[in-house]
N, C-alpha and C positions, 0 to 999 in steps of 0.2 A: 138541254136540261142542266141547271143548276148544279154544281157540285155540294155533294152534304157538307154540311159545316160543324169543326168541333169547335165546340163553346167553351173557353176558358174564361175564369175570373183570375186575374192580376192580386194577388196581395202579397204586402212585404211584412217582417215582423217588426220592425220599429224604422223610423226616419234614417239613422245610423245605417242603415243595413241600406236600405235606397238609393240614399248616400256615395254608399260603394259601390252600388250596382251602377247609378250614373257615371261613376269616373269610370269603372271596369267599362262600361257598355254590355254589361254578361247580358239581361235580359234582352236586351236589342239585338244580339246578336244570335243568342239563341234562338229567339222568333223569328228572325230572319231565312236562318237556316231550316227552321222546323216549317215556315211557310212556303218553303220554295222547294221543300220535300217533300209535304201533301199535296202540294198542287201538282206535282209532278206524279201526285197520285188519283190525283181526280177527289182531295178534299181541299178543303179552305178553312183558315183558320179566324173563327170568329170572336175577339178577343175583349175583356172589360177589364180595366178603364180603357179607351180608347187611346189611342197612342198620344195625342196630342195632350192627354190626360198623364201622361207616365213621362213628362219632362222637366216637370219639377216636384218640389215639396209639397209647395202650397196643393198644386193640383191634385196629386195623388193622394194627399190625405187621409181623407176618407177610405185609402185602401188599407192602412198601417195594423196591424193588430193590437201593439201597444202601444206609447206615446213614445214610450224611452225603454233602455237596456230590455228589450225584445227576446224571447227564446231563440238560446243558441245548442242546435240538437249535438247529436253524437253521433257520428257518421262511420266511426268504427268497426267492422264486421265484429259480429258478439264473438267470438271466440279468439275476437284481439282483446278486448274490453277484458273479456276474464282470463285472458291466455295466462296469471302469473297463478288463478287458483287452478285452470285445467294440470297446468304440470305439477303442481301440489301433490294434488289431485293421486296424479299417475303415479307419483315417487312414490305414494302413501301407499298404495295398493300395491306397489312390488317389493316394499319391505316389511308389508304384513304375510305376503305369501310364505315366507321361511317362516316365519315366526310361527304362523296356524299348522305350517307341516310340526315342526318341532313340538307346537303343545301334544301334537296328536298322539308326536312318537314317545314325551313324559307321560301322556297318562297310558298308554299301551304298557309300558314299562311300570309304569305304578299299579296297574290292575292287576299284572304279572307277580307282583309281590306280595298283592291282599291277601290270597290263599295262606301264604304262608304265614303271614302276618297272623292269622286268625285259626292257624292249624289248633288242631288237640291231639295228643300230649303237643306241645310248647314246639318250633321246631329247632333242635340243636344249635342251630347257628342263628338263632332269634336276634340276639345283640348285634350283628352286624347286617343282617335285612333291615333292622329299625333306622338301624344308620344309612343304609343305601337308599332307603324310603326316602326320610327325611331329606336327605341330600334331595333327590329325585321333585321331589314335595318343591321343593326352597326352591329351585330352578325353575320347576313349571309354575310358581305365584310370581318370579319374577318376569317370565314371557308375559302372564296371563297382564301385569302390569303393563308391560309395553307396549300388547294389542290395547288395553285400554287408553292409552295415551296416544299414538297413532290412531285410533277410532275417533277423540274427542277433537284430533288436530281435522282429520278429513270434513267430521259434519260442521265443525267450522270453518272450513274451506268453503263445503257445499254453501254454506247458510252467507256467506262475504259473495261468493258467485251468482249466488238469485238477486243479492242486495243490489249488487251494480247492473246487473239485467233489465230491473224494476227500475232503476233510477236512468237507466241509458233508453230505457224506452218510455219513461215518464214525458218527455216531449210528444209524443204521439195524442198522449190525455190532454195535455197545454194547448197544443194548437186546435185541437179540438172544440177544445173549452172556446177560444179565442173567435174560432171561425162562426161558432153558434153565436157567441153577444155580437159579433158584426152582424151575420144576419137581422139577428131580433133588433138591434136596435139603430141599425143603417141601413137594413134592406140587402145588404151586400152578400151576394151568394143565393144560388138557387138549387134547386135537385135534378135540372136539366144542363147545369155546368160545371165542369170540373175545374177544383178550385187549384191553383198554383201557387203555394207558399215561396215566396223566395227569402232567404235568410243566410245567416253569418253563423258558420256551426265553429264548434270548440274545438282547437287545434292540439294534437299529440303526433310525438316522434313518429306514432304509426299512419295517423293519416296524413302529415306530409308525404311520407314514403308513397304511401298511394295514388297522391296525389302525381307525383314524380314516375309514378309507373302510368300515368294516364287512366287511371280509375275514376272515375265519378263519385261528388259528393253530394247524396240525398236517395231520393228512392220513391217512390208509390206505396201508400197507405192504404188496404183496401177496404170496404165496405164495412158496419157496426150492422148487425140485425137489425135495428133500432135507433131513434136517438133516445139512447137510455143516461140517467143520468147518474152524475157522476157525484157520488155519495160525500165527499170531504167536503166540495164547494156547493154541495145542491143546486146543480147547474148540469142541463141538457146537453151534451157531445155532438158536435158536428157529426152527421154518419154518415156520409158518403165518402166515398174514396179520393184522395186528393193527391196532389205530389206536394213533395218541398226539396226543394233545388239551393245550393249555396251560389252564390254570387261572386266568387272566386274559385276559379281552379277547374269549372265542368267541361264537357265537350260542348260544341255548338250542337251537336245532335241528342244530346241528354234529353232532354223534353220528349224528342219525339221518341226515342226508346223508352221513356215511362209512361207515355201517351197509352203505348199499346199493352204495356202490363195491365195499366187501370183498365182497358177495355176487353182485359181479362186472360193475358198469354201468360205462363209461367215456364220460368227458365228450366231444361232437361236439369234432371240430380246430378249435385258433384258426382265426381269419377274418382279413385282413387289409381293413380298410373304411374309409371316406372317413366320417371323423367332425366334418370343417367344412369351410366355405371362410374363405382367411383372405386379408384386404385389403393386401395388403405395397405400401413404396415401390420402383416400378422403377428413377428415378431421377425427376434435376433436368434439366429443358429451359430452359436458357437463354433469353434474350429477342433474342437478335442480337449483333453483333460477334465479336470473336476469342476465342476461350478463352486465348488468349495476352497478353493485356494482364487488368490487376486487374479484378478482380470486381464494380465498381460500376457505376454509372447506370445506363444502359438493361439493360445485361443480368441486372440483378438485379430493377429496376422489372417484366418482363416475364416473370419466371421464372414458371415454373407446376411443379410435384411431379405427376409421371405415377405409376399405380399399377396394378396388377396380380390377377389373383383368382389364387389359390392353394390348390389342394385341399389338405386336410391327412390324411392317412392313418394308422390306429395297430392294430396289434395286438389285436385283441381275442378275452380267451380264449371258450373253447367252452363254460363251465359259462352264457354268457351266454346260448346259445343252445338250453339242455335245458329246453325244456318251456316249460308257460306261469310267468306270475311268478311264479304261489302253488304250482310246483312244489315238491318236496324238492330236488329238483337245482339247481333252478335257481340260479346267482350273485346273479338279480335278487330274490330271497324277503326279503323284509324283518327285521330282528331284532326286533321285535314282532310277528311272524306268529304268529296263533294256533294250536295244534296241532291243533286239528277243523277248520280249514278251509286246513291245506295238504295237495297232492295225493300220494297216491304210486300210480301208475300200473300200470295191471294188470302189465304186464311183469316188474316191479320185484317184485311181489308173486311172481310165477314165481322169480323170481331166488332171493330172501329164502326160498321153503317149498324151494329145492333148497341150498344154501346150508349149510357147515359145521357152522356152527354154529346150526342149524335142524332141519335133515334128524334124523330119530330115528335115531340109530345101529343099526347091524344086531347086533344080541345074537345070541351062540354057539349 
């Protein structure tokens, strides 16, 4: 019996990007290694344009999305992208915690003084409550000013953080856009194939670093309810689920671990975990005398540096914790892992024979 076959469509986002893909050899390589890991799983990969098609310009053509300067996404994890409003963010909200206690404690203290303020007869010492008020007053309109101004600094954080959210995920709308006018108007793409964008994404300090840690650049897109349309351009959205892959920098196995997202696996929840202990200075312990007179003789002779253990805790995502190393899932799979011996897990294989672009369509 025939092994099932996944159906991929090939496209790239401009000539430029192809370009590089040919000198790199990324998609040749990636297909190679994703074909010789399904077959080693009892699938095959069934691929458009045909290879003999994906050797040059001219040929592949008709695969391009644009003609020139192509969509280049943002490959970023979001909480890099806005990492400068998150910490904003945090500073803002632990320097209004004093502040909110303090107003609390001015107006406790000023409601403590109404009574008197408003006694009848007069209260004796009237002239100097109006002064301790007052005073009391002026303080708490100046806190009451600072929470205003930390408040207007934070929802202009928030409001710079949605902005770059909406613009770093604006690529997702684009190629959308893009994969639907191929369809409509070259045929290219169907609902029984998943399409593979390959492209050239925008480079920052932080995803070289990523890159340099062996992370992958791109991801799986998942399914739109619909192809509903996209109201600025009054143009219908590609809706099924696709990948898009960069053409410098992936693993040869990237494909086939977004293969299996799109056929519907989602990585366990980050974990937050105690990833050292770290030796920090508590302080300096003097040797005797005053802290008040210069810092010499004895009490520098006798100083000693006290120190402290310090767990250290960090975020760690969930693709850490899917499977064993030589999983396909796994984050921890190496970029030299051989294609016969990483795993893909019976589940997986359930997922992938039910799966879009797998499943044999039901003929009329």
């Amino acid at each position: 019996m025939a092994n099932p076959k996944i159906r991929l469509t090939y496209l790239w986002t401009d000539p430029e990007t192809f370009r590089t893909d040919l000198t790199n050899k990324a998609s040749a390589e990636i297909t190679h290694w994703t074909e010789e890991f399904f077959r080693n799983n009892e699938f095959d990969l069934e691929i458009n344009p045909p290879a003999d098609k994906r050797s040059s310009v001219d040929r592949a053509s008709k695969f391009f999305l644009d003609k020139q300067d192509g969509i280049r996404p943002d490959f970023r994890e979001r909480r890099e992208i806005v990492r400068g409003e998150l910490e904003l963010m945090k500073r803002n909200q632990a320097q209004r915690q004093p502040l909110l206690k303090k107003m609390t404690e001015l107006s406790a203290r000023m409601n403590a003084l109404r009574p008197r303020l408003a006694s009848v007869p007069p209260d004796p010492d009237l002239a100097r409550i109006v002064t301790q008020f007052d005073a009391i007053s002026a303080e708490f309109q100046r806190v009451v000013e600072r929470l205003s101004k930390l408040w207007e600094e934070y929802e202009e954080a928030d409001a710079r953080k949605d902005a770059k959210l909406v613009k770093a995920d604006g690529y997702d709308y684009a190629l959308r856009v893009r994969m639907m006018s191929k369809f409509l108007e070259d045929g290219i793409g169907t609902s029984t194939a998943l399409n593979v964008v390959f492209c050239r994404s925008q480079r920052f300090p932080l995803t070289t670093l990523r890159m340099r840690r062996g992370r992958i650049l791109g991801g799986h897109s998942g399914p739109l309810p619909l192809a509903v349309m996209f109201l600025p351009l009054k143009v219908f959205l590609w809706p099924h689920s696709y990948l898009v892959l960069d053409v410098d920098g992936n693993f040869p196995s990237t494909m086939a671990h977004e293969i299996i997202h799109a056929a519907g696996h989602d990585h366990p929840e980050d974990k937050v975990m105690k990833v050292a202990t770290d030796r920090r200075v508590k302080g300096l312990q003097l040797g005797g005398g005053s802290i008040g007179l210069p810092l010499r003789g004895a009490l520098w002779e006798n100083a000693r540096i006290e120190y402290e253990e310090v767990d250290v805790f960090e975020e760690v995502e969930g693709g850490f914790f899917d499977g064993a190393e030589n999983d396909i899932m796994s984050y921890k799979l190496k970029k030299d892992a051989l294609a016969t011996k990483v795993v893909l897990r019976a589940e997986h294989k359930e997922l992938l024979k039910n799966a879009f672009f797998v499943k044999q369509p039901r003929t009329p």
